[in-house]
OpenMM code with the backbone's topology and positions (N, CA, C; nanometers):
from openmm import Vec3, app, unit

residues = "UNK UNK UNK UNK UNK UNK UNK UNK UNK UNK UNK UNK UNK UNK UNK UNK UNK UNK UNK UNK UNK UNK UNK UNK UNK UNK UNK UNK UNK UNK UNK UNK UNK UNK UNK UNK UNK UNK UNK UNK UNK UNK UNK UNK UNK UNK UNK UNK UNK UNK UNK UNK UNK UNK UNK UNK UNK UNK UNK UNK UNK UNK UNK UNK UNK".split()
positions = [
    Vec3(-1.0061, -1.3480, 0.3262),
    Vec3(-0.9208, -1.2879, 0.2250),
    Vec3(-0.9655, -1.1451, 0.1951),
    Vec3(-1.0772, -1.1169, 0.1715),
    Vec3(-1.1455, -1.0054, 0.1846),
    Vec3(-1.1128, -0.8806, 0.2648),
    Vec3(-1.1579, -0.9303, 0.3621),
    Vec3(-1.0493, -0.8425, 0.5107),
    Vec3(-0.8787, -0.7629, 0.4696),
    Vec3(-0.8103, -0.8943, 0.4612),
    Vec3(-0.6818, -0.8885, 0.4538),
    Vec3(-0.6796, -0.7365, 0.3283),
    Vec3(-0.7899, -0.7788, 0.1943),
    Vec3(-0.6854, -0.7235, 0.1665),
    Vec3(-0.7370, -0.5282, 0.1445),
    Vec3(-0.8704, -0.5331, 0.1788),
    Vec3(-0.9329, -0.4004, 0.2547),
    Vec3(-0.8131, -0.3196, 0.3456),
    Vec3(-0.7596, -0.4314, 0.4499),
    Vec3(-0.6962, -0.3984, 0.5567),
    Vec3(-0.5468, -0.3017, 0.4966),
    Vec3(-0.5164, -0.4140, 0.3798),
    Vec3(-0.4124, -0.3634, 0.3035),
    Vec3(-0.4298, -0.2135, 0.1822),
    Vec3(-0.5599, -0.2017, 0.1518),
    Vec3(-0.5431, -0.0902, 0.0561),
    Vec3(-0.5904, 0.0222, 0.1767),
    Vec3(-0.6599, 0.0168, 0.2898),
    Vec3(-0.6616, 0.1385, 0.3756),
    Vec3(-0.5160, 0.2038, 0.4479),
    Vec3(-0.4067, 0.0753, 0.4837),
    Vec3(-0.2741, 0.0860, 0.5240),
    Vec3(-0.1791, 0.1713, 0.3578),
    Vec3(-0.2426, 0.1636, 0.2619),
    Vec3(-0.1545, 0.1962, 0.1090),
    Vec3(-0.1852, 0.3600, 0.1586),
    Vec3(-0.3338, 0.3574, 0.0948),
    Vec3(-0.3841, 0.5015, 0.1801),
    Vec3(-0.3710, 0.6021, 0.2620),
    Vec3(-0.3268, 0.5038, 0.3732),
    Vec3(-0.2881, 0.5967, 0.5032),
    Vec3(-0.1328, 0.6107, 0.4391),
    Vec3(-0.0695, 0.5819, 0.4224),
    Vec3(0.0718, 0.5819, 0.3926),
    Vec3(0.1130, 0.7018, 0.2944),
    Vec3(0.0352, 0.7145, 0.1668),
    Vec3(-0.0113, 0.7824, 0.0835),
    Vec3(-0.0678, 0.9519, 0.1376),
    Vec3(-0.1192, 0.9636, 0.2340),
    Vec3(-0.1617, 1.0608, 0.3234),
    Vec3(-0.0355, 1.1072, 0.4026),
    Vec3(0.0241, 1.0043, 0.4650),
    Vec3(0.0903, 1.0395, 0.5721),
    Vec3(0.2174, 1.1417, 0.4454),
    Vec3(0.2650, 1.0819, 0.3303),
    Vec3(0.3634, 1.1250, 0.2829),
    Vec3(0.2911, 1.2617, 0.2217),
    Vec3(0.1887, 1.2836, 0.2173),
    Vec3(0.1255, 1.4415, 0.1824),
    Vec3(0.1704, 1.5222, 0.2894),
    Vec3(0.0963, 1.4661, 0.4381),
    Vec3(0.1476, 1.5593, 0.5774),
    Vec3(0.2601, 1.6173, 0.5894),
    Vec3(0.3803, 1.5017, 0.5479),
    Vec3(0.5346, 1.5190, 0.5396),
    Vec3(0.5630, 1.5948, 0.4699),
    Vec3(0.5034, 1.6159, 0.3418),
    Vec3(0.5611, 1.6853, 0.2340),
    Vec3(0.5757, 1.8491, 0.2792),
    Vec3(0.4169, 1.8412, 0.3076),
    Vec3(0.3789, 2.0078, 0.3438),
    Vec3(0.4328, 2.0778, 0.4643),
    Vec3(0.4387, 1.9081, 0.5916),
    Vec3(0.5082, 2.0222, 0.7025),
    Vec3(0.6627, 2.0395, 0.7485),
    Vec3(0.7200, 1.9601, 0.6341),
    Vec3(0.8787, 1.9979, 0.5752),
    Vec3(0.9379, 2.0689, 0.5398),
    Vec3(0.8048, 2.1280, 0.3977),
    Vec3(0.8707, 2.2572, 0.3319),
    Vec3(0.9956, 2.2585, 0.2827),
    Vec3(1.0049, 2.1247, 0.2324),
    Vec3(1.1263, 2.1229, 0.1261),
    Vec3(1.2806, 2.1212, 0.2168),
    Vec3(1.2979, 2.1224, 0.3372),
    Vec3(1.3791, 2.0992, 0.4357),
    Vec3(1.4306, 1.9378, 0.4162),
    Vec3(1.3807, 1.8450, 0.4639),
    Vec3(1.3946, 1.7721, 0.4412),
    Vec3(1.3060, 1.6422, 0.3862),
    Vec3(1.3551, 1.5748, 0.2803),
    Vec3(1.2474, 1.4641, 0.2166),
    Vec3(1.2304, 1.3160, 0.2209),
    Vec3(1.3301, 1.2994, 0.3573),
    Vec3(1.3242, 1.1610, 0.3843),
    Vec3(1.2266, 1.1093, 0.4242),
    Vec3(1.1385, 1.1437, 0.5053),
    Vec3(1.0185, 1.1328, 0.5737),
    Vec3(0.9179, 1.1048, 0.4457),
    Vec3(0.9513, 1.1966, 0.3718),
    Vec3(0.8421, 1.1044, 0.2660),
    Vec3(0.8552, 1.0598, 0.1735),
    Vec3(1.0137, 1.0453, 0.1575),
    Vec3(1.0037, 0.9504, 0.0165),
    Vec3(1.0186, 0.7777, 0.0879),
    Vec3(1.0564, 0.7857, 0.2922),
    Vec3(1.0264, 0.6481, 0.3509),
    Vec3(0.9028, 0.6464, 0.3133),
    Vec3(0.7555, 0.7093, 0.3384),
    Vec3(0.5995, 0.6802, 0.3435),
    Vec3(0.5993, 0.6372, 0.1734),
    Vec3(0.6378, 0.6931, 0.0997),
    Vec3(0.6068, 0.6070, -0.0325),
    Vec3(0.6491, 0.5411, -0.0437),
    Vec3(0.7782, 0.5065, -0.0147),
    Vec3(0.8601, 0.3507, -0.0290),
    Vec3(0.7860, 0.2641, -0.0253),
    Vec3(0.7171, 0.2934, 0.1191),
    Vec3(0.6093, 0.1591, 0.2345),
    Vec3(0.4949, 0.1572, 0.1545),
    Vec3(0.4478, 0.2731, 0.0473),
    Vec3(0.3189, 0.2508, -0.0089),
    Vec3(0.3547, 0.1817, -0.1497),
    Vec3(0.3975, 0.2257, -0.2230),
    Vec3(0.5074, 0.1124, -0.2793),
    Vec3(0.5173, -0.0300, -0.2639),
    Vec3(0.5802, -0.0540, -0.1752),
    Vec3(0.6002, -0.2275, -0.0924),
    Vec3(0.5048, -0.2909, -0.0697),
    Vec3(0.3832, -0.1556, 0.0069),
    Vec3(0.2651, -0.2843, 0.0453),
    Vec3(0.2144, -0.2813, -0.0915),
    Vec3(0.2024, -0.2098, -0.1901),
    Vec3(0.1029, -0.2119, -0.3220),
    Vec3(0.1617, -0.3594, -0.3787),
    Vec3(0.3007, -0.3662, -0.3750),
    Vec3(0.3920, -0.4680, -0.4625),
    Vec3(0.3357, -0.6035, -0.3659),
    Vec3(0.3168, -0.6294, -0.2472),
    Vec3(0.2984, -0.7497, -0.1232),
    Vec3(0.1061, -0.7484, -0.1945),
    Vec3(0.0569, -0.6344, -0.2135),
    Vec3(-0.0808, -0.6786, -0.2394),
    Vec3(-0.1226, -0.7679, -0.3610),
    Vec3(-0.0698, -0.7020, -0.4659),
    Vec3(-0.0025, -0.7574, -0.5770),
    Vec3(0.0138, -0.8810, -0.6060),
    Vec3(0.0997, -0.9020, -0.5337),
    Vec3(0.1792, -1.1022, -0.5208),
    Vec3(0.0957, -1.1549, -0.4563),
    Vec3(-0.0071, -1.1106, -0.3412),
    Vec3(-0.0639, -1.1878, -0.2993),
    Vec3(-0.2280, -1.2173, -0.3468),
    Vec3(-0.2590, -1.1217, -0.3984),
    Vec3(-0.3759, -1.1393, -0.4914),
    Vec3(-0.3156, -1.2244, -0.6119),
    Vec3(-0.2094, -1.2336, -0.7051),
    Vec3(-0.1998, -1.3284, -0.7679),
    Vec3(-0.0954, -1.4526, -0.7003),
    Vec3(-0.0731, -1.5002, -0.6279),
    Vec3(-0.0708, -1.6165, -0.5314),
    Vec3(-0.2084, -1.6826, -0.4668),
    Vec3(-0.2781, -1.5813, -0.4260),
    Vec3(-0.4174, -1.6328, -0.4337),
    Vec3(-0.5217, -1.6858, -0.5089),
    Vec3(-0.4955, -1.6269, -0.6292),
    Vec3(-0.5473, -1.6887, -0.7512),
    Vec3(-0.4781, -1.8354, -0.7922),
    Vec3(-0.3872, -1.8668, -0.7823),
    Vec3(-0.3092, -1.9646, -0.8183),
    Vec3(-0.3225, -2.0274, -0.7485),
    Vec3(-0.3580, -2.0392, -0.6284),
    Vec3(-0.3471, -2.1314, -0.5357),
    Vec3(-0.5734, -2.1891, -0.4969),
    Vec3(-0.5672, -2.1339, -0.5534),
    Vec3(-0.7641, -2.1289, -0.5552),
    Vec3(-0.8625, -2.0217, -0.4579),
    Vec3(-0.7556, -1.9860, -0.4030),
    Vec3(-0.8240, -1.9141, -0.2450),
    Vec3(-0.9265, -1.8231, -0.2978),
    Vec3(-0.9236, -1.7922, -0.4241),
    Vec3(-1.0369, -1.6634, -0.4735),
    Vec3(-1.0361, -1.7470, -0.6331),
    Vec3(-1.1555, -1.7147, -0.7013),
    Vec3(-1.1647, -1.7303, -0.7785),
    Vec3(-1.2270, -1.6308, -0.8962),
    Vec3(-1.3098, -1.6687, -0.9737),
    Vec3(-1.3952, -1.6226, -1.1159),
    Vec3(-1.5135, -1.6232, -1.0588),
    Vec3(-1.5874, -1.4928, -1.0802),
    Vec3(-1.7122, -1.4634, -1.1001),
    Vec3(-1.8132, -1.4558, -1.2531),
    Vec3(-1.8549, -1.5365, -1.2341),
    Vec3(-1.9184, -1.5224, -1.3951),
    Vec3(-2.0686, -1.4333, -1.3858),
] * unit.nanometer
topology = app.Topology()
chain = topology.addChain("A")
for resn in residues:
    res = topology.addResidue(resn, chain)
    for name in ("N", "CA", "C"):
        topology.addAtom(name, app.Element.getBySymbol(name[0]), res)
């Protein structure tokens, strides 16, 4: 579970980056390119989200005391 969800906040990240690249080498031309990369950073944040609390609910992770 751990993995997964590392795997998932470096993919938020990169996504997050990629829509910086877009922004700057657009130059205000066009903004589809990065308002798709935030969408996707967006979506996976919302999929990380549900699945950290689906995981909790279901026992897969628990409480650290």
């Amino acid at each position: 579970m751990r993995i997964i969800v590392i795997l998932m906040l470096i993919a938020i990240i990169a996504s997050l980056g990629s829509a910086l690249v877009f922004v700057y080498r657009d130059q205000g031309q066009g903004k589809t390119r990065a308002v798709k990369a935030l969408s996707l950073r967006v979506g996976l944040s919302l999929v990380l989200f549900l699945l950290l609390m689906a995981s909790y609910r279901l026992g897969w992770i628990g409480e650290r005391l």
